[in-house]
C-alpha positions as CSV (number, residue, x, y, z in Angstrom):
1,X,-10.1,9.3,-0.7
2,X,-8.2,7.5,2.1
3,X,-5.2,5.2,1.9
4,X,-5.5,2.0,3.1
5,X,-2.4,-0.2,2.7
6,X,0.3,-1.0,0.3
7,X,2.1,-4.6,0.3
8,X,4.0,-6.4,-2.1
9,X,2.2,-9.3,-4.1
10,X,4.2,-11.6,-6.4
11,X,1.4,-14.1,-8.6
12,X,2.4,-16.4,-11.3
13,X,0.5,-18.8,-13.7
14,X,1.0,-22.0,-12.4
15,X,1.8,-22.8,-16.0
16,X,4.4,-20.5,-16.4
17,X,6.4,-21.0,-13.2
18,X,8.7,-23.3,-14.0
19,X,9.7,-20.9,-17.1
20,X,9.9,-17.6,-14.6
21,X,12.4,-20.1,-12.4
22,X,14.6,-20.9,-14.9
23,X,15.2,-16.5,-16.0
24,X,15.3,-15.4,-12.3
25,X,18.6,-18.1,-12.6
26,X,19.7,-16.0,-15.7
27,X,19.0,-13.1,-14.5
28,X,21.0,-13.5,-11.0
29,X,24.2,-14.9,-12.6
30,X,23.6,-11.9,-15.0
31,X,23.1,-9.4,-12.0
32,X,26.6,-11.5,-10.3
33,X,28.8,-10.0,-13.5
34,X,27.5,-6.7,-13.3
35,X,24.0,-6.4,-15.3
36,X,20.6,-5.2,-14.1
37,X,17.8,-6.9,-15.9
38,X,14.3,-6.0,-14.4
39,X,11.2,-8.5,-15.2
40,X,8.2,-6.2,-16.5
41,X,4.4,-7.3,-15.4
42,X,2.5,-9.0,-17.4
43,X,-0.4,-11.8,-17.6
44,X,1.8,-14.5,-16.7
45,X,3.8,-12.8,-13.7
46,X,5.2,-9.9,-11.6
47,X,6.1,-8.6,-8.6
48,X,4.3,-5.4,-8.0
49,X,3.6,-3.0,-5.4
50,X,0.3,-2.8,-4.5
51,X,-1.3,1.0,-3.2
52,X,-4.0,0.7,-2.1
53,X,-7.3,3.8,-1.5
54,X,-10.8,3.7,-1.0
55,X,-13.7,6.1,-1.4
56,X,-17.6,6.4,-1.5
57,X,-17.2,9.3,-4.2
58,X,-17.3,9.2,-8.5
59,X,-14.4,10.6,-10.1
60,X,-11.5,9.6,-12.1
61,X,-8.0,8.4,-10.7
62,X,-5.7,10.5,-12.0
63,X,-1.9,9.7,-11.9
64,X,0.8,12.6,-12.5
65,X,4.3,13.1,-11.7
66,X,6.7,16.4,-12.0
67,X,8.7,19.2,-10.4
68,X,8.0,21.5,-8.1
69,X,10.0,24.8,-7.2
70,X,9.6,25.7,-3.8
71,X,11.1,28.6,-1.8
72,X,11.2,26.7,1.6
73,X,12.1,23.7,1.7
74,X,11.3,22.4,5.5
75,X,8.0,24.2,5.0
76,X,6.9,22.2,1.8
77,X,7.8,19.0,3.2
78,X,5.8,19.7,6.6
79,X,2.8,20.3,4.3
80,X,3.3,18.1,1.2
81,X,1.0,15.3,2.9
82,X,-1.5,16.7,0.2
83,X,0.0,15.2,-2.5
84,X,-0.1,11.6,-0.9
85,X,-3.7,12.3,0.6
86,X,-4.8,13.4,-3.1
87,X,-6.7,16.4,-1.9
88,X,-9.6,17.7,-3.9
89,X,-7.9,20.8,-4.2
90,X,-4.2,19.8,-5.4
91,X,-1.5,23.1,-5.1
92,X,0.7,22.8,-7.9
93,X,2.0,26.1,-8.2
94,X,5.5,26.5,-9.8
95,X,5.6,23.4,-10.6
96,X,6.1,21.5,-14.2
97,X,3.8,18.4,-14.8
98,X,5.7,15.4,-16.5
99,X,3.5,12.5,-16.6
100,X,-0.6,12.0,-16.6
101,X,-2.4,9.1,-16.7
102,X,-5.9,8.5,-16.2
103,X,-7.6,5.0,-15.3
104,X,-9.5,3.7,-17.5
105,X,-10.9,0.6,-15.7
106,X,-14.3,1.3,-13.3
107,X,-16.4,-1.7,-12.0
108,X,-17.9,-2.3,-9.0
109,X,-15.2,-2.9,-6.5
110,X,-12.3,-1.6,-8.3
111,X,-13.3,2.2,-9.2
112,X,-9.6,3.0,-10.9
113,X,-6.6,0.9,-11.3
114,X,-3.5,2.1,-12.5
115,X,0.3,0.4,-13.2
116,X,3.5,2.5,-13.2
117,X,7.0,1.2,-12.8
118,X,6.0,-2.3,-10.9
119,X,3.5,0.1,-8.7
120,X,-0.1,-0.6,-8.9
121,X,-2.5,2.5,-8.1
122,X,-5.9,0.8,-6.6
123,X,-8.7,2.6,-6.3
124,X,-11.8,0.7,-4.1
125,X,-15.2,1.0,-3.6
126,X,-15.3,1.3,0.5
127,X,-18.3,0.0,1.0
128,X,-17.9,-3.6,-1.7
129,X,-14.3,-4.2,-0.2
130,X,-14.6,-2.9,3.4
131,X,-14.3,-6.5,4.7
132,X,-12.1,-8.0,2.5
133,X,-9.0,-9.6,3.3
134,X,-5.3,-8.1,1.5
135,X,-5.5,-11.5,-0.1
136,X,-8.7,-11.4,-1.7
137,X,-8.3,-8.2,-2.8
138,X,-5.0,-9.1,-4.2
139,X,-6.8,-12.1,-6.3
140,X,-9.7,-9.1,-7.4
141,X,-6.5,-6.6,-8.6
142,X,-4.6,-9.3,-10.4
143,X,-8.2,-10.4,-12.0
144,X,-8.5,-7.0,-13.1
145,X,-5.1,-5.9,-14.0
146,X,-4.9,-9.1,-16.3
147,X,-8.3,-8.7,-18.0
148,X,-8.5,-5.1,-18.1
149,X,-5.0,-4.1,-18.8
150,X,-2.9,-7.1,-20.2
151,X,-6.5,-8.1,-22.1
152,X,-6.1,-11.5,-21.1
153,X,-8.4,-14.1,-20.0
154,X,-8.3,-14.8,-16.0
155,X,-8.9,-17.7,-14.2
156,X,-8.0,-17.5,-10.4
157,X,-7.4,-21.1,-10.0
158,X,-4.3,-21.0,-12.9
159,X,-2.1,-18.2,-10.5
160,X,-0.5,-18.4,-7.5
161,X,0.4,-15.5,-5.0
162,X,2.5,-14.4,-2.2
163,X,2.5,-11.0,-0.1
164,X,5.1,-9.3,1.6
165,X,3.8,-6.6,3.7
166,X,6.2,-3.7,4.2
167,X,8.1,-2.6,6.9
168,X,7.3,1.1,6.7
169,X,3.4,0.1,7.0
170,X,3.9,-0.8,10.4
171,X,5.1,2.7,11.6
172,X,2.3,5.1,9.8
């Protein structure tokens, strides 16, 4: 599995916009007197961050989260790259698992997807996406992320989008 990129997308149904306008107002005068609202994903809109991997191999995306107890620090962070690289053979000794999830969504270009906290896990087929631009593969994850996990109909001509690469992409 390699990593490919990671950007942020916000989409919105065209329908809905006008609506999403009128509570990012609330929300900001809200946020002036001292309260955090967040806006959750969903089939109408978000703004999400999207990871994105490919691979040639079968297998399952797995997501977990925990705690780790390590006796050297400096040490664990030189060779914690494993964790991000999602090695086939993961070390987790002393450590406490919190969270799994596996995907549940296969096709042909998108072999696992996965949403956690506004993050969007992608897992591609290499050789289906391999020339594909960040923007059509951002119209192919919102397609599946609103059919397969919102279990909505999808119609790419109803959303709009806009990406926002990140500034740490530029220095890996």
């Amino acid at each position: 599995m390699k990593f490919i990129d990671s950007f942020v997308v916000k989409y919105v149904k065209k329908d809905k916009k006008n609506i999403l306008m009128g509570i990012t107002k609330q929300l900001s005068e809200f946020l002036e007197k001292g309260f955090k609202c967040d806006l959750v994903a969903n089939e109408n809109f978000g703004r999400v961050k999207i990871e994105l991997y490919e691979t040639d191999e079968e297998g399952d995306l797995v997501y977990f989260n925990g705690l780790s107890l390590t006796r050297d620090v400096s040490e664990w962070l030189l060779n914690s790259s494993e964790f991000r690289t999602f090695s086939k053979e993961l070390k987790i000794e002393d450590s406490f698992i919190v969270d799994i999830e596996i995907s549940e969504i296969a096709d042909n270009y998108v072999k696992g997807l996965i949403l956690k906290n506004n993050v969007i896990y992608v897992l591609l087929s290499k050789q289906k996406t391999e020339n594909m631009t960040n923007n059509e593969i951002t119209k192919l994850v919102v397609k599946t992320l609103v059919e397969k996990v919102f279990e909505s109909n999808f119609d790419e001509e109803e959303y709009e989008y806009e990406l926002e690469s990140e500034l740490t992409d530029f220095f890996s």
